[in-house]
C-alpha positions in Angstrom: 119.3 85.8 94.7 122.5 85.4 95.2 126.3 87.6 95.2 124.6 90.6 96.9 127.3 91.9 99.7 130.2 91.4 96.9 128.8 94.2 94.7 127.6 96.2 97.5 124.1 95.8 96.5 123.2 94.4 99.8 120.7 96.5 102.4 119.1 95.4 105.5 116.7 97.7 104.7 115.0 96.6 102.1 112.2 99.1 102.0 114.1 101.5 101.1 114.6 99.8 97.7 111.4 100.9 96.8 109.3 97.5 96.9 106.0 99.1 97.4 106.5 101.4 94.1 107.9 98.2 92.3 104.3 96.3 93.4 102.4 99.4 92.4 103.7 99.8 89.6 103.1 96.5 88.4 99.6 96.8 88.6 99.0 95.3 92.4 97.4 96.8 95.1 98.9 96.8 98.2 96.8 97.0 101.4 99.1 96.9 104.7 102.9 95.8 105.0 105.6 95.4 107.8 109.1 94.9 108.2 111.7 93.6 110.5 115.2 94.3 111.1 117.0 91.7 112.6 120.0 91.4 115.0 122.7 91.3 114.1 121.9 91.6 110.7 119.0 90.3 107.5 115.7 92.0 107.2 112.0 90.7 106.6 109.3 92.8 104.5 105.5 91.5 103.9 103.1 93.2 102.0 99.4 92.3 101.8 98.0 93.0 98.9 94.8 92.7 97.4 95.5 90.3 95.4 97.4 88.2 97.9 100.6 88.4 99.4 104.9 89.5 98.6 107.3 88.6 101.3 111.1 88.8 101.2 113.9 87.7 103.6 117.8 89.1 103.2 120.2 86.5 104.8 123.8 88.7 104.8 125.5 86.3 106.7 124.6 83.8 103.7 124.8 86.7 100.8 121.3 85.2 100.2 117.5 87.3 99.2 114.5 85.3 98.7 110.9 86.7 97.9 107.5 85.3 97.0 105.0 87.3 95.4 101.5 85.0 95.6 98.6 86.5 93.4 95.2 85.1 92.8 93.6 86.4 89.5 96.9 88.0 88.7 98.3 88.1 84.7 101.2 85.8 84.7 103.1 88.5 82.5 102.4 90.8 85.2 104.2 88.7 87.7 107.1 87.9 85.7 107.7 91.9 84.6 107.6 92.7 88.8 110.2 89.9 89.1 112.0 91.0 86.6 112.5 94.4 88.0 113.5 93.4 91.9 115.8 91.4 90.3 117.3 94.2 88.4 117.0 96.4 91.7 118.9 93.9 93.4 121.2 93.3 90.5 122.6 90.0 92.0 125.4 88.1 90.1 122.8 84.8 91.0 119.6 84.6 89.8 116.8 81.8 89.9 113.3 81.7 90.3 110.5 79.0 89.8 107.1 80.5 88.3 104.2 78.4 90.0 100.6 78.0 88.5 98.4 76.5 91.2 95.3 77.1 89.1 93.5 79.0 92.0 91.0 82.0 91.0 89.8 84.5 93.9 85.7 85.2 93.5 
């Protein structure tokens, strides 16, 4: 994601963007998560969930978010609609994203 400090959207923070309610929400279960602030600025969250993992990493100095949101088992749809709303949270005026089968099932 991209265009984040020009429309103020920006927050080192970005817990407080309500992540964990975004995962819940969308139907994942998240067991433990962490973040870091860093100095002098971006910010790193992970969440382990119980269906896998959801990291992101805010680069200010670059005007740059990235996250990954890994889930075995997980409805693709699912995935897509969680996606869907950090990017509307984040409301950056650059958008991509790369969807990534790797046809692995949790047993």
């Amino acid at each position: 994601m991209f265009g984040l400090h020009k429309q103020g959207k920006f927050l080192d923070e970005v817990d407080e963007l309500g992540l964990m309610q975004i995962l819940i929400d969308g139907g994942l279960k998240p067991l433990q998560h962490n973040g870091n602030q860093f100095v002098p600025e971006g910010y790193s969250y992970f969440v382990f969930l119980q269906e896998s993992h959801f990291s992101i990493h805010t680069y200010p100095d670059k005007d740059i978010a990235t996250f990954d949101l890994y889930a075995c088992d997980a409805d693709s749809e699912k995935i897509r609609k969680i996606g869907h709303t950090i990017r509307k949270r984040f409301d950056p005026s650059y958008f991509t994203g790369k969807m990534i089968d790797r046809g692995v099932k949790s047993t």
